[in-house]
NURO-25645 format. One line per field, with one value per residue (C-alpha): x negated, y, z. Coordinates in steps of 0.5 Angstrom, whole numbers, plus 500, padded with zeros to 3 digits. Layout:
# residues N
c1 <- X	...
c2 <- Y	...
c3 <- Z	...
END
This chain:
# residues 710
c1 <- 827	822	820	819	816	810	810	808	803	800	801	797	792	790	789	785	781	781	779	773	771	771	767	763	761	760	755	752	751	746	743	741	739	733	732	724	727	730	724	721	714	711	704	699	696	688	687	681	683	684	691	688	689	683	686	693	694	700	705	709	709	713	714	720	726	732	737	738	732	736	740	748	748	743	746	753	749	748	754	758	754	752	758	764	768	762	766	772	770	767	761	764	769	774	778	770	769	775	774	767	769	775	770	765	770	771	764	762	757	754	755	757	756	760	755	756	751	751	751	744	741	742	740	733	731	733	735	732	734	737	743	746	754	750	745	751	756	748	749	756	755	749	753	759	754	751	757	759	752	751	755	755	749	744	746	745	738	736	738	735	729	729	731	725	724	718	711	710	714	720	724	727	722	715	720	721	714	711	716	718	712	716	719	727	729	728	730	735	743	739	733	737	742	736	733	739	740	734	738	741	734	727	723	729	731	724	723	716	716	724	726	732	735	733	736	743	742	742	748	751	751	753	760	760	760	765	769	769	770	764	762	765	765	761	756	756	755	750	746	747	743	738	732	727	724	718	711	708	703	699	695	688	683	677	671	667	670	672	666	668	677	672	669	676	679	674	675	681	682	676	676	685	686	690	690	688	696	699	696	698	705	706	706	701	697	690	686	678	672	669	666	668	662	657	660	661	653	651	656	652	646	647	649	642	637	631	632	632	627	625	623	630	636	641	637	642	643	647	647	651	651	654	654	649	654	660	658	663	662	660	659	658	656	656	653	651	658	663	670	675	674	666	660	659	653	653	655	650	645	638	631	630	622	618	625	625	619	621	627	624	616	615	623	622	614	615	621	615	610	604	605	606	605	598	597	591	593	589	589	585	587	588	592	597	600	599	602	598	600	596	595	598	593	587	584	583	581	580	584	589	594	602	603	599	600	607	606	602	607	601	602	597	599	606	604	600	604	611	606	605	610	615	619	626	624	625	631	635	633	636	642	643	643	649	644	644	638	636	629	624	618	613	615	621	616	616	624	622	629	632	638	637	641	646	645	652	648	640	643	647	642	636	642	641	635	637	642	638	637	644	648	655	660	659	667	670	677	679	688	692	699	705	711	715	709	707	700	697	690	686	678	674	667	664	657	652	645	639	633	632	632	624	623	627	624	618	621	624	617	613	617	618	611	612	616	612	605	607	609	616	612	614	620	622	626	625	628	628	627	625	625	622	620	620	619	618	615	618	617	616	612	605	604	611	617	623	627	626	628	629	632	632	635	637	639	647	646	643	642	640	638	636	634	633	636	643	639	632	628	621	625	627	624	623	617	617	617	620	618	624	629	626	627	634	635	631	635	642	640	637	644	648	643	646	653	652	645	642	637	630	628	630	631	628	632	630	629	624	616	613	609	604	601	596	589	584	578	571	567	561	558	552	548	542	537	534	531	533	527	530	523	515	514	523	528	535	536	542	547	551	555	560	567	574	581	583	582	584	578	573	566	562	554	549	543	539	535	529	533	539	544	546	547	554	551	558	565	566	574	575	567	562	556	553	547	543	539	531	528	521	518	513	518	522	529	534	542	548	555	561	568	572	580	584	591	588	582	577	570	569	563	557	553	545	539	536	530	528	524	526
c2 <- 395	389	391	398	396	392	399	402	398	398	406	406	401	404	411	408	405	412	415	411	410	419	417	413	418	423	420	416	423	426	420	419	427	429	437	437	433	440	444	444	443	449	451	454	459	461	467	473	480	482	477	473	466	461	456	452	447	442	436	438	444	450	457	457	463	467	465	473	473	468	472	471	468	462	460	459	456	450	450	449	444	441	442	445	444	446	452	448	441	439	435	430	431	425	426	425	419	416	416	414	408	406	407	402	397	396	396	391	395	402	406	413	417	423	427	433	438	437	430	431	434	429	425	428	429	423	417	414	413	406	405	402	402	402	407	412	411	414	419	421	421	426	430	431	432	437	441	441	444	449	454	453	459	454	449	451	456	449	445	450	451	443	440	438	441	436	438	436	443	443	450	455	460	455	453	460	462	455	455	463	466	470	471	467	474	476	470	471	468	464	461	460	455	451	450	449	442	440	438	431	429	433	429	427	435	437	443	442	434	435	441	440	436	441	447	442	441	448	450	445	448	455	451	449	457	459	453	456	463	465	468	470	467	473	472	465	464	470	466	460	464	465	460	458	463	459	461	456	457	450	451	450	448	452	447	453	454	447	447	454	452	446	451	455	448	446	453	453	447	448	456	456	448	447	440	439	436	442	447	443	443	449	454	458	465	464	470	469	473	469	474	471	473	471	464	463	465	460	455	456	456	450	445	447	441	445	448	441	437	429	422	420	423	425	431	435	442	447	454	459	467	471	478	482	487	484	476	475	469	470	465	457	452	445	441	440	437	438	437	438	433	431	432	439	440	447	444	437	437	438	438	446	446	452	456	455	459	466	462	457	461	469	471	470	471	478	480	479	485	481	478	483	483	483	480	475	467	460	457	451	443	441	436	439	434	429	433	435	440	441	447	445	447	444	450	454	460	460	466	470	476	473	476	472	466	467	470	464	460	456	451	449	457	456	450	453	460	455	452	458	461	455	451	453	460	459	455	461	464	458	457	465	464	459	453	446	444	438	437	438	437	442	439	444	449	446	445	437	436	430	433	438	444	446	451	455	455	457	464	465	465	470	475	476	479	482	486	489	483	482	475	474	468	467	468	464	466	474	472	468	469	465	461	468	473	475	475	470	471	477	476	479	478	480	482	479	481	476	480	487	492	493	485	485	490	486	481	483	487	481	477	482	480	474	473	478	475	469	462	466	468	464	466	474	479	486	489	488	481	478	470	464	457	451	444	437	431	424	419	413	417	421	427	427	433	430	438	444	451	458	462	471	478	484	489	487	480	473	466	459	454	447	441	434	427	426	418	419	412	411	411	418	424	431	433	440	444	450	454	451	454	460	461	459	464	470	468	469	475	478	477	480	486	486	487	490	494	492	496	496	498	496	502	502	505	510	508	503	504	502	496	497	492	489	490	486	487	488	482	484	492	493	499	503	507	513	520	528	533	536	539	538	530	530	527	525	518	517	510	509	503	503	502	499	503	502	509	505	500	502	502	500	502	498	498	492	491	486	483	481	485	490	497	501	507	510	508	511	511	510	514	510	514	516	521	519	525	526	520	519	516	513	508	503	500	496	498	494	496	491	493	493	492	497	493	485	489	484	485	482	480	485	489	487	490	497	499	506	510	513
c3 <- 697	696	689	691	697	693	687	693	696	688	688	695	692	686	689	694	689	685	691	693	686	685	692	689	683	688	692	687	684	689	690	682	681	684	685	685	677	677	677	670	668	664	660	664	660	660	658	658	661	655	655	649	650	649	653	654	659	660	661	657	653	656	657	661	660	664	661	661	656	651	645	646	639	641	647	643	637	642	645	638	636	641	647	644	651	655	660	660	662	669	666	663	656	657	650	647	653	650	643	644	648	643	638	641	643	636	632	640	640	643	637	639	645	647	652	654	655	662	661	656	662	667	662	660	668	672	667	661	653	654	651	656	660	667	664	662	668	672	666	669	676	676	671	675	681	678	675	683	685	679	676	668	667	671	668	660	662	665	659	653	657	659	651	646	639	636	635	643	644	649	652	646	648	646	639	638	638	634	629	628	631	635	643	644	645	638	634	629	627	622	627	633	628	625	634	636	630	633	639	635	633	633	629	624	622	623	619	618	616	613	610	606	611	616	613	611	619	620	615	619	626	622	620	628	630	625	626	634	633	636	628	623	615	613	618	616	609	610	615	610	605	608	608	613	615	618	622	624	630	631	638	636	642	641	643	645	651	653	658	661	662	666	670	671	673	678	682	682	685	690	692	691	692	685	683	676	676	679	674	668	670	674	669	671	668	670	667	666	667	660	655	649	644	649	651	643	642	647	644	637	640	643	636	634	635	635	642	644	644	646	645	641	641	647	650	653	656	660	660	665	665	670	670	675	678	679	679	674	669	663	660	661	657	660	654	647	645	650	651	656	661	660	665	666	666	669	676	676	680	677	680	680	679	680	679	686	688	688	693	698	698	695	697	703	705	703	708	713	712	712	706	700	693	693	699	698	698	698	692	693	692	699	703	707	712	708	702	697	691	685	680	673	669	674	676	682	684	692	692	689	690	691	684	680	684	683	674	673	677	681	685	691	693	693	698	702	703	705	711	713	713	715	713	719	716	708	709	713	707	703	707	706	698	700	697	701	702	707	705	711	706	703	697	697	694	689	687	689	692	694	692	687	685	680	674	677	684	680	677	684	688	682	681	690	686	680	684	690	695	695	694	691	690	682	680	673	674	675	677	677	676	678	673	676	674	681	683	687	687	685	685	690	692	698	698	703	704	703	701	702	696	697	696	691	688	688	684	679	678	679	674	668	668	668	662	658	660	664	663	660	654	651	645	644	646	646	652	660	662	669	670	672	668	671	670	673	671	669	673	669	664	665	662	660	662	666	667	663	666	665	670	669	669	664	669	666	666	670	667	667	662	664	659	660	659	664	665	665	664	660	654	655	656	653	648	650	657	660	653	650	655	655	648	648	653	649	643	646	649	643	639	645	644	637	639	645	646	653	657	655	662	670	674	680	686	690	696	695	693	686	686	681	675	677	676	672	674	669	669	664	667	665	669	667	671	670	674	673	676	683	685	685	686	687	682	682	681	677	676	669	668	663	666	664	661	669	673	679	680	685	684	689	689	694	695	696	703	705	710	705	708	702	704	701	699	695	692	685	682	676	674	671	675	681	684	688	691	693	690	691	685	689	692	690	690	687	686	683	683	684	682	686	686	692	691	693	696	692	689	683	679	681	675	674	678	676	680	682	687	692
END
């Protein structure tokens, strides 16, 4: 009875110690696995609307499958090699546990594991590759854990998708597609025997560095299938016969459109709060709005020094596109040499020069009536509350219309027209255009900002005109899909009006001239173009260029160009001004007009007037007098002056009066002469005639002096 007694107490000891030791495993195995481990990071994919992938993104390189799409032959060519047990064991296969252990005892050392595939994945999501006892209990608790809390369909479509193959490729889907060229879905007996010998070591059977031993890996594993019964000896040997078959796709970066993924990246993060983090490793499909002929002939046109010019090398550039209707970006170019992860260019605050005009001053002016494009405006050096702008080339005029000013990209105007219209007024109209200005100063006519502006923000803010007044977020990314294929965002813009159709309009008319008479002469392009130079001078050097811009339209597409140093010092500054930019700008939109013809003409809306060219008024008339017979001692006198080919000049006739004050005695338009009746030979008079401009409401300079009698 003693003896019994103590076998009892023993039998009771031992299953209390069993117990708390299966308690211990099951307790220790919820504390090992981590559900969020569980949730594998996967490739987000950067593509255009057409699907064709520019760009991947990742962590780990993964397109995660359902098991559902995996080929019955592929999850069976895994098992048998790797797990022959696997729907029969509960995570861990013990008659391997125990061979392995003995095997170990003998050799004094860890030589054999006995893994199942449970215990693989266990490994791989919550452990490291140590090969130690400690490590490999963890390894069983998280296995059983998992066994308890997943059916064995989760656990093996976790493991397939989960197991690495080399090449920085994980998952079957990613290894089917790189070294077959294929979907999993489609590999064949043969394909999915060489993957699953991958399993045991990737790099040692690599079928690109190891064919030979890749191949006897992969009859391997067919021997394994026929030895479990899940293939048939024919199908063995015929898969055996086969060779590799190999496809492989190697992902190539593509370096033009590193600057635009950026862009894509920075939107996604500010406008839908997805860190860079979350979209390398949550699998995402972001659909992008990149024109890729464009972004490619910007990219080229940017490896060209000749575009670029400065004091010593360094001279850098953005380049951003967006098209007119839609907002949508088309291009965007951050820089010369750009790889992921650089300074973007495209969103770096810039001095904007005299690109800012048409938004801070003329925009602005002309939605009050009083000011419209051939509205007359001071053009004279003068100091305006201690500010005192001056015109580039030196020379005033006194007065001239908003369109001439604005062609001719005068500065003392410019200044002038802010003061008058108000600095609080300019900068609702700023604020409407969604540009961030906290200058109070009359500088800002000038793009003389504390802060400056961004090229993204620049062609924003001119598309407001080149769409009829109204403005538009610019969009980088048109969808963005889930790992699961659903939607999450479709891009949308919201129209806002800044600028009435009328003022736009204006604009465009006013810069087309620009472009083509103006300071954006410059370079060639054959087709409609409106636009505005700007530059700004370096501070260290006198004479020098800091900034060079060109900001324009076609009626399809919106544009900016900047050049200039990222640091400016005295050792840094550009040779060349805004001409450089805006022949960049014409070059690439003359090779897009090859692929694709541009318009030749803006069109004009109904609604609003026409705004004609201007008018260059004659400055040489010479005017001769004579007489015709009326009667006795009566004649005709008769005025002849030679006229310009613009049949919209008025031409003024006076006469002179002893007391100074000339008399009109008609207006002419568009003639060159004028009766005058009944003049008495007898008496004398002096006329003259003056052209003169109906649209600015200017006289220009007066013929000579005739006599005759009168």
């Amino acid at each position: 009875m003693k003896k019994l007694k103590w076998l009892l107490l023993s039998l009771v000891f031992v299953l209390a110690l069993a117990a708390m030791g299966y308690a211990t495993v099951l307790f220790g195995g919820a504390l090992i696995v981590d559900k969020e481990d569980m949730i594998l990071d996967a490739t987000t994919t950067i593509e255009t609307n057409d699907g064709t992938v520019i760009g991947k993104l990742y962590e780990e390189n993964r397109v995660p499958l359902s098991l559902d799409d995996i080929p019955e032959h592929v999850r069976k060519a895994f098992i048998a090699i790797e797990d022959r047990r696997f729907y029969q064991h509960s995570g861990v296969d013990f008659k391997s546990v125990v061979r392995a252990v003995y095997r170990d005892i003998i050799a004094m050392a860890k030589v054999e594991g006995a893994s199942t595939i449970t215990q693989q994945l266990a490994k791989n999501l919550f452990l490291t590759n140590d090969k130690t006892w400690l490590r490999k209990t963890k390894e069983v608790m998280a296995a059983m854990h998992l066994e308890r809390n997943f059916s064995k369909d989760e656990i093996l479509e976790l493991y397939l998708n989960e197991i690495y193959f080399g090449e920085g490729v994980y998952g079957i889907e990613m290894a089917s597609q790189t070294f077959f060229d294929k979907p999993a879905g489609e590999l064949t007996l043969s394909e999915s025997a060489l993957l699953a010998g991958l399993a045991k070591a990737p790099n040692g059977y690599s079928p690109i560095r190891h064919p030979e031993k890749a191949e006897n890996r992969r009859n391997i594993v067919l021997q394994a299938m026929e030895d479990s019964g899940v293939i048939s000896s024919e199908e063995k040997t015929a898969a055996q016969g086969k060779t590799l078959g190999l496809d492989i796709q190697e992902y190539e970066p593509k370096p033009w459109a590193a600057s635009y993924i950026d862009l894509v990246l920075k939107e996604a993060k500010d406008k839908h709060h997805l860190s860079n983090k979350e979209v390398r490793r949550g699998g995402y499909k972001i659909v992008i709005n990149i024109d890729p002929e464009i972004q490619q002939i910007a990219y080229e046109k940017f490896q060209n020094e000749t575009y670029f010019p400065g004091n010593t090398e360094g001279v850098e550039g953005a380049f951003v596109m967006i098209e007119q209707e839609s907002g949508a970006v088309a291009a965007a170019v951050g820089g010369r040499d750009y790889q992921l992860g650089d300074l973007n260019r495209v969103l770096v605050n810039r001095q904007p020069g005299s690109t800012m005009k048409p938004l801070a001053v003329y925009g602005p002016a002309m939605m009050k009536e009083n000011y419209q494009p051939y509205t007359l405006i001071r053009d004279q050096k003068m100091a305006i509350d201690g500010y005192t702008a001056t015109n580039y080339d030196g020379q005033y005029d006194g007065s001239v219309s908003i369109y001439e000013a604005l062609v001719k990209s005068k500065n003392a105007p410019a200044v002038w027209l802010l003061n008058e219209i108000g600095i609080s007024y300019s900068k609702t109209y700023l604020d409407d255009l969604g540009l961030s200005v906290q200058d109070e100063g009359l500088a800002i006519a000038l793009g003389g900002l504390s802060e400056g502006l961004t090229p993204l923000e620049m062609t924003e803010s001119y598309r407001s005109f080149a769409s009829g007044g109204d403005k538009v977020d610019a969009l980088a990314i048109n969808q963005i899909y889930n790992r699961k294929g659903e939607e999450v965002y479709k891009g949308q813009t919201t129209p806002s009006e800044v600028f009435s159709q009328q003022v736009a309009w204006n604009m465009t008319s006013i810069l087309a001239d620009a472009v083509t008479e103006g300071t954006g002469s410059p370079g060639y392009y054959s087709k409609a173009l409106a636009g505005k130079t700007g530059s700004t001078q370096h501070p260290h050097v006198d004479g020098a260029v800091k900034d060079a811009w060109f900001v324009g339209y076609t009626p399809e597409y919106v544009s900016a160009a900047w050049m200039g140093y990222d640091h400016s010092d005295k050792e840094h500054y550009l040779t060349a001004g805004s001409e450089k930019p805006t022949q960049l700008t014409k070059d690439i939109l003359s090779e897009v007009d090859q692929q694709r013809s541009l318009a030749a003409s803006f069109d004009k809306p109904k609604s609003v007037a026409e705004v004609p060219k201007p008018i260059d008024l004659p400055e040489d008339i010479t005017l001769h007098g004579g007489y015709s017979f009326r009667g006795i001692s009566l004649f005709n006198g008769k005025l002849e002056w030679n006229t310009a080919e613009d049949d919209r000049i008025v031409y003024r006739v006076y006469r002179e009066e002893e007391n100074g004050i000339d008399e009109r005695i008609a207006e002419v338009k568009g003639g060159h002469e004028y009766t005058i009746d009944r003049v008495n030979i007898f008496s004398r008079s002096s006329y003259y005639v003056v052209p003169y401009d109906p649209l600015t409401k200017m006289e220009g300079v007066p013929s000579n002096t005739v006599e005759l009698s009168s």
